[in-house]
N, C-alpha and C positions, 0 to 999 in steps of 0.2 A: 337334113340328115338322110342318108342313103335310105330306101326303103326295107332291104332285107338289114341291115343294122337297126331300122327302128324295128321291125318284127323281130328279130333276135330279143334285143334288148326286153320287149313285151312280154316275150314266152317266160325270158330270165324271171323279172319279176313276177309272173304269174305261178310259176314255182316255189318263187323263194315266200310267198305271200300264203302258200298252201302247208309247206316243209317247214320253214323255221322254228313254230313251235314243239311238232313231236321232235325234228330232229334234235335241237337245243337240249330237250326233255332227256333222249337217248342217249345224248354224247355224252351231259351232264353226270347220270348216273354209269353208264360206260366207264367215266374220270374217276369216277369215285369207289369205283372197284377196283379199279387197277391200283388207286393208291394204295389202298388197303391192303389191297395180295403186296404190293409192294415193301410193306411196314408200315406206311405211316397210318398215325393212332388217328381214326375216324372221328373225333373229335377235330381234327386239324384242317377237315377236308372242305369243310363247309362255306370257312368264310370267303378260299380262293374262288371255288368255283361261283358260290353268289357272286361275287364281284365281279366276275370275269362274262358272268348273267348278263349283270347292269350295264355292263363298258358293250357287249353286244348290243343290247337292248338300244344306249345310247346313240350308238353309229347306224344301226339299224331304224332308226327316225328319221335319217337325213337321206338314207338310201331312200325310204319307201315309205312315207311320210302316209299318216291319215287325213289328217287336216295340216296342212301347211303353217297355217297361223297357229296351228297349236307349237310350234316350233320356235316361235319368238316369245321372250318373256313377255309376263301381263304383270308386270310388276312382285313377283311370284319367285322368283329366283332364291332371292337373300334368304326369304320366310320359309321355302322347303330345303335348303341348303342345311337353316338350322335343324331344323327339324329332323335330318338324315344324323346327324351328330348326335342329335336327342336319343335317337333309336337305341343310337353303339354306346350310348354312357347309362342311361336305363336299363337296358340289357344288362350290362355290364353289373350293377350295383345290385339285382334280383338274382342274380345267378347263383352266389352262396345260400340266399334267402332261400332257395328255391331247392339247393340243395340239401337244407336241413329239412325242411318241411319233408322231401323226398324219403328220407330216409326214418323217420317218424314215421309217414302213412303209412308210406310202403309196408317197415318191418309189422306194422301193425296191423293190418289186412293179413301181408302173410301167415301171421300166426293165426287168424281168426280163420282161415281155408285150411292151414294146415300145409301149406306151402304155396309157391309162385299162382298166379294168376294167368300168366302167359302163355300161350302154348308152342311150347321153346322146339318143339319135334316136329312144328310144320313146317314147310320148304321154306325157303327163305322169301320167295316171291311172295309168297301165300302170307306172311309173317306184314312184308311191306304194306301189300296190300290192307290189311286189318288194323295197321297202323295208322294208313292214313284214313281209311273211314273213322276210326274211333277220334281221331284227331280234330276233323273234317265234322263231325256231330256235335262237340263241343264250339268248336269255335263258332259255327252257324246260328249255335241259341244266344251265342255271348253277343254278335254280331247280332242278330235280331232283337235282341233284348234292348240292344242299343238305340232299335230305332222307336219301338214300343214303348216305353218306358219316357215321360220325358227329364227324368232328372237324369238318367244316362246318356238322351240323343244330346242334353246342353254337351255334354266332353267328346260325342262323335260328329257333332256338327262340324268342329272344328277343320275333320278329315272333308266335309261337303263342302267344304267352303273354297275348294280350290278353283281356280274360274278359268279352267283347261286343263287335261286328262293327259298327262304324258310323264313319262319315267319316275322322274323326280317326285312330284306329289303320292306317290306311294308310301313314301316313309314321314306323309302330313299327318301328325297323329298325336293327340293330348295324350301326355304323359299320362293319367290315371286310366285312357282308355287303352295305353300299353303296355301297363300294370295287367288291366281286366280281363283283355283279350288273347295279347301273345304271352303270358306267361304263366297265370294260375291257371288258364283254362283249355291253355294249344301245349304249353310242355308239360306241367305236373300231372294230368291224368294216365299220359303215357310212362314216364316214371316211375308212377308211382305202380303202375300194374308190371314195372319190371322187365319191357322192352329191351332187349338186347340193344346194344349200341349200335352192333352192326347195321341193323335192321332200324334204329332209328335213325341214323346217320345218311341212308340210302332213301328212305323215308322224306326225310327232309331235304337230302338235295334236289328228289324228284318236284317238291314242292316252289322251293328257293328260284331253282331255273323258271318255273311255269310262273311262278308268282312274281315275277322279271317282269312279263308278256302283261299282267294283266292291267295296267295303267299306261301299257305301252301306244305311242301315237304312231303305231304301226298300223300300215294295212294287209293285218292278216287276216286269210281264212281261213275259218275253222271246220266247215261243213259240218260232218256229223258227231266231230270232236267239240261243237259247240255243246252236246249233252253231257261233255265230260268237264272239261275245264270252264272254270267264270273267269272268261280272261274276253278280250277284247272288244264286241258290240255290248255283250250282256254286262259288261262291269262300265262300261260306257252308259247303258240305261241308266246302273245306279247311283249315275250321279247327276240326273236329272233334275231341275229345278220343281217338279209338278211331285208331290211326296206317294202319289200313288202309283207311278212311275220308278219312283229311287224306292220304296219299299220291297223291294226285291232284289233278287241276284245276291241273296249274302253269301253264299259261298266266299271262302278267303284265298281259297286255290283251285276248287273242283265245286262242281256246280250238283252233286250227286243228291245232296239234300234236300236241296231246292226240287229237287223233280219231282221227291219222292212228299214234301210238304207241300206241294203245290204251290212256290213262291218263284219258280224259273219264269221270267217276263224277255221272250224276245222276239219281236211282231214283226211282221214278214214285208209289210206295206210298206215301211218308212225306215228311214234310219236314225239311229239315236240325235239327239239335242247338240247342236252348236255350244248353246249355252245353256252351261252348265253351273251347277253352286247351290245356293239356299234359298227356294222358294220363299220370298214374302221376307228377306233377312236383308236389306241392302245396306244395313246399318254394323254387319256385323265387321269388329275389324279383319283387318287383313296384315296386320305385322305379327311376330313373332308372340312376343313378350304378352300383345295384348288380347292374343286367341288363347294364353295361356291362364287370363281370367276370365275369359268371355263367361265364361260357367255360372262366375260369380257376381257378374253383372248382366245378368240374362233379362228380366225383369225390364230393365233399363234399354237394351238394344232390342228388344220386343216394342218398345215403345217411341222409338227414333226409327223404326222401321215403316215403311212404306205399306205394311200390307202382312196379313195370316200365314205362320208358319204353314 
């Protein structure tokens, strides 16, 4: 290869490996304004742009890969394949749930203040932003709780048990810890305090594109956006095999909590773990159906196991 074509190509990728994430972040919510001034109901805007996150995310692994062999299946395919389906049909069947509970607290809080909770007259920015901290503060105890706890870590091991870090294993997740996580304790708080939609529509997109990045086998940088987002080496630590290693980085999108608990882990010396999954679990399955009792046969795959959680 010519030598100023391989320098071109170098600089290319040292950019795109710098930019992708805030730009993605930008364009994302950019998209999601314009639809809006446009007509369309913010409720609608969500699922294109996610997707259109992931189809990035996807092609953006083969561009500029982190680990190469994270790129071939580990026999892993079929079992997050389902799993992405899990997501959209769980979702799916909590959402009415989700909306009556809403309108219960809600009205019921409001009358106990005497009205809204929200503060509907600060700028819109200002609006987003308070959204996602308040968002971002529940999910991190839910998310922590998870791993403290061990009758909850049995349903989020599930999500550890992936044995490579790339796109798809994102949506690896026991149905009762997507009950736990993404829906009584990342939407109903916001709800229920009465979030405009606008605001949590914008809210969420900013989250959906970034939370794209974070399982991504991309090699991006983050620099000093590492203090902001848990997306790529730091969500990489979390899924380290050594549990005082993956005990950290719960951020679900943003890392802001983590700084402020003192639970952000990302070491200047080395780079995160090859291998990755469940310390001391070698017994735990690996298909679909059977991570789906692992919970309930925990006891038993403790015991076919090689060695200490």
């Amino acid at each position: 290869m010519d030598m100023a074509v391989a320098t071109f190509l170098a600089g290319t990728r040292a950019v795109i490996a710098v930019a992708l994430v805030p730009a993605s972040v930008v364009g994302g919510v950019w998209a999601a304004l314009w639809a809006m001034d446009s007509g369309i109901d913010a409720e609608m805007i969500v699922f294109p742009i996610s997707l259109a996150s992931l189809l990035l995310v996807a092609v953006m692994e083969r561009v500029l890969p982190y680990r190469r062999e994270w790129n071939r299946s580990h026999g892993d395919l079929r079992t997050d394949s389902f799993y992405f389906l899990t997501q959209i049909f769980v979702g799916g069947l909590l959402a009415p749930v989700l909306g009556m509970l809403t309108i219960i607290i809600g009205g019921w809080l409001s009358a106990q203040v005497g009205g809204s909770l929200w503060p509907y007259s600060w700028p819109i920015l200002a609006q987003v932003l308070l959204a996602t901290v308040v968002r971002e503060f529940f999910d991190y105890w839910a998310h922590r709780s998870m791993h403290e706890f061990d009758w909850l870590w049995r349903f989020h091991a599930t999500h550890h048990s992936a044995p490579r870090v790339y796109w798809l294993n994102a949506t690896r997740a026991h149905p009762v810890e997507i009950a736990y996580r993404f829906s009584f304790v990342w939407v109903l708080p916001l709800a229920v305090l009465g979030v405009p939609t606008q605001v949590l529509a914008l809210a969420t997109v900013a989250a959906v594109v970034a939370d794209a990045f974070q399982h991504a086998n991309i090699a991006i940088r983050l620099g000093p956006l590492s203090w902001i987002f848990s997306i790529g080496n730091l969500h990489r630590w979390h899924h380290s095999r050594e549990r005082r290693e993956s005990d950290t980085n719960y951020g679900n999108v943003y890392i802001i909590w983590d700084v402020i608990f003192g639970t952000r882990y990302l070491p200047r010396d080395r780079e995160p773990p090859v291998d990755v999954g469940i310390g001391g679990m070698d017994a735990f399955p690996m298909s679909f159906f059977s991570q789906w009792l692992s919970p309930f046969r925990w006891a038993k795959i403790r015991r076919e196991s090689s060695g200490p959680v």
